[in-house]
C-alpha positions in Angstrom: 115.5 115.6 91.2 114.9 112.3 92.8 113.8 109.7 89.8 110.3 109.2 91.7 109.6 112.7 91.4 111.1 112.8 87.7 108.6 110.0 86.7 105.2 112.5 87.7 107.5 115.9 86.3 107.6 113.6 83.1 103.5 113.1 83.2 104.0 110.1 83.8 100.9 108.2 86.4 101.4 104.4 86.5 98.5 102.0 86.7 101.6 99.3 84.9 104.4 98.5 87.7 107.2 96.4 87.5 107.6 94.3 90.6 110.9 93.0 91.5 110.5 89.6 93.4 113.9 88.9 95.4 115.3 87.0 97.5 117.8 83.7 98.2 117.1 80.8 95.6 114.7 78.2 97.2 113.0 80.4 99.4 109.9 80.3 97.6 109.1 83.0 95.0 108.4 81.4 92.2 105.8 79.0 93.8 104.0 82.3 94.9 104.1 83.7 91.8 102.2 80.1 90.3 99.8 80.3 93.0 99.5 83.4 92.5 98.1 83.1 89.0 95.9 80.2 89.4 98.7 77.2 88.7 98.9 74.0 90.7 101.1 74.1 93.7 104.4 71.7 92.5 107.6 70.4 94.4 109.0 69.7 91.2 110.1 73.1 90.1 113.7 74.1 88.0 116.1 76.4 89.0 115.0 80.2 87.6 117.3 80.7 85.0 118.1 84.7 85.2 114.7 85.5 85.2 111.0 84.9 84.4 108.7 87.2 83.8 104.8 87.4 84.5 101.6 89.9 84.6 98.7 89.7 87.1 95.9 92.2 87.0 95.2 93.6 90.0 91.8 95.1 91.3 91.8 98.0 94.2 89.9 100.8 94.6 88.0 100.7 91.6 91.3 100.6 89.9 92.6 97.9 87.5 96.7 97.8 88.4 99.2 95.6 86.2 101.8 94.4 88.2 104.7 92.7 86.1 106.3 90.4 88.1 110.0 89.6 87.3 110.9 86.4 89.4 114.7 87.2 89.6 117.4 84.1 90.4 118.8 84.5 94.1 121.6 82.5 93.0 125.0 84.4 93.0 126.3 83.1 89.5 123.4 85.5 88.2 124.7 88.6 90.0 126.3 89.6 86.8 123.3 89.5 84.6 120.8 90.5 87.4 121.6 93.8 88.3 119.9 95.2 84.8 116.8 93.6 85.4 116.1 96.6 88.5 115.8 99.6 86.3 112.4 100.8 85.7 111.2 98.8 88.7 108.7 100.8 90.9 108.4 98.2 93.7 110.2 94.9 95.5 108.7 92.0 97.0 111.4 90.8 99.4 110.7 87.1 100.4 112.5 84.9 103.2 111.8 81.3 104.3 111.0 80.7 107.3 112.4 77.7 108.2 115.5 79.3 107.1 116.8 82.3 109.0 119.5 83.3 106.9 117.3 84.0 104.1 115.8 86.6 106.7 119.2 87.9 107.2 119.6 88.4 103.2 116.3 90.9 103.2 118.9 93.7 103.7 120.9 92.9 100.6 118.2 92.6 98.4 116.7 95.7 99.6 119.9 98.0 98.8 119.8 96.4 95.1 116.5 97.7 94.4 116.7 100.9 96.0 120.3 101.3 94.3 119.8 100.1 90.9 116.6 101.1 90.5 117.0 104.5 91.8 113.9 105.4 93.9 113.1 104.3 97.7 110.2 102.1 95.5 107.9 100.5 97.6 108.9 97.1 99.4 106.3 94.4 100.8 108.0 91.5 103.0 107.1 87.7 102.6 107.6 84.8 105.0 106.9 82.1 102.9 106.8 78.1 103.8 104.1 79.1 106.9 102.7 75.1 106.2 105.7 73.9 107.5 105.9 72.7 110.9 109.5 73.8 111.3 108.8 77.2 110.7 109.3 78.4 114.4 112.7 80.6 114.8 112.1 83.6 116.1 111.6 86.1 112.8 109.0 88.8 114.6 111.7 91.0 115.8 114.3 91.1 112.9 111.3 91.9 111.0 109.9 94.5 112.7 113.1 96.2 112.7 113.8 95.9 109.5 110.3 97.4 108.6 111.1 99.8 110.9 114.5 100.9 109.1 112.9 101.0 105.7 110.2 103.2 106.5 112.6 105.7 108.4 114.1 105.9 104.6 110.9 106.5 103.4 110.7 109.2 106.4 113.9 110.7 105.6 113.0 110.6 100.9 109.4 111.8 100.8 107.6 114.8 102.9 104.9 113.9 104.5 105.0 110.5 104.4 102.5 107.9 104.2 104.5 104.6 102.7 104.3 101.8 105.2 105.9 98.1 104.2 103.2 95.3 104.2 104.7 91.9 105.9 102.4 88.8 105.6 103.5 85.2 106.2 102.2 83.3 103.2 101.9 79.4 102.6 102.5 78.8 98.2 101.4 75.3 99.2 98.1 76.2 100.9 97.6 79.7 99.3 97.5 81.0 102.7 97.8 84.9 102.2 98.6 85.4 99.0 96.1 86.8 97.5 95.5 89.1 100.2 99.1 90.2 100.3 99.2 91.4 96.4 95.8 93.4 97.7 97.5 95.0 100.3 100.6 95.5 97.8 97.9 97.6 95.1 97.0 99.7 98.5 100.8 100.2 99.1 101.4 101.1 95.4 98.4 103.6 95.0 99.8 105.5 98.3 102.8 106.0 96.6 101.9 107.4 93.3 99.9 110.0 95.5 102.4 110.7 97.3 104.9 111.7 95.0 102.6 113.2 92.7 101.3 115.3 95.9 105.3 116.4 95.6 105.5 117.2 92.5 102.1 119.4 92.9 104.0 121.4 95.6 107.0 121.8 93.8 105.4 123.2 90.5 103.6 125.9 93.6 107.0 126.7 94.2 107.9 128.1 90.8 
């Protein structure tokens, strides 16, 4: 059995999540992540060492969700250490800069890791970060609706009847443009798929 149904055959119904946030180093993550919970917008920040580690509480749907965001280092001396900080994670926030389109190109990378080391197709929401920038103008629409597109046929092909779509918002961590209302639409994403599979479960326990 596929790990996301073995979490709900285990009893378990999550209102706690561990959120992988990935992508290249410099392209923005922890900025969001400071912005995110309240702290003053800074050019001045250090490398991530490894990882850091955060919690913001997260209202939707009359539902209070904890999201535990681990900020992970897109530098490649950390692959070794890195991979171990996927399991248990139940979704990814995959974020590219837009002035930089290689960091777009990475998205697929990042996305295997979390679907391979943390076992599930987990939920995925897609950030273009760096929107106040004047330079942000390659051409990202396309490769992103494809990639959205290719994602949610792997949701197609790992869940019936399913209902998982990937959020993308371009965000500003120096203006705060979007952020908040990309987490929101992240709780919707999240609460879609823990009925989802626990609508799978409910049919397989008919089955027996």
């Amino acid at each position: 059995m596929p790990r996301a149904k073995m979490d709900f055959a285990e009893g378990i119904f999550r209102t706690n999540f561990k959120v992988c946030v990935l992508g290249d180093g410099g392209v923005g993550k922890t900025a969001l992540i400071q912005h995110l919970l309240g702290k003053a917008f800074t050019t001045n920040y250090l490398l991530t060492i490894g990882t850091d580690i955060s919690t913001f509480q997260l209202q939707h749907n009359g539902k209070t969700l904890s999201l535990q965001l681990w900020d992970l280092a897109g530098q490649a001396r950390f692959d070794v250490i890195r991979n171990m900080y996927f399991s248990g994670a139940r979704a990814g926030i995959l974020v590219f800069d837009l002035t930089r389109p290689t960091s777009l190109q990475s998205l697929e990378k990042w996305k295997e890791e979390i679907f391979i080391y943390s076992q599930r197709k987990v939920p995925i929401m897609i950030l273009g970060n760096k929107s106040d920038l004047v330079e942000s103008d390659f051409s990202y629409i396309e490769p992103v609706e494809s990639f959205i597109s290719s994602i949610e046929n792997e949701y197609h092909d790992e869940y019936e009847n399913n209902e998982l779509k990937v959020p993308f918002h371009t965000t500003s961590a120096q203006t705060g443009e979007n952020v908040v209302k990309a987490f929101d639409s992240l709780g919707q994403v999240l609460l879609t798929y823990q009925n989802q599979v626990s609508n799978i479960l409910k049919s397989l326990e008919d089955e027996t």
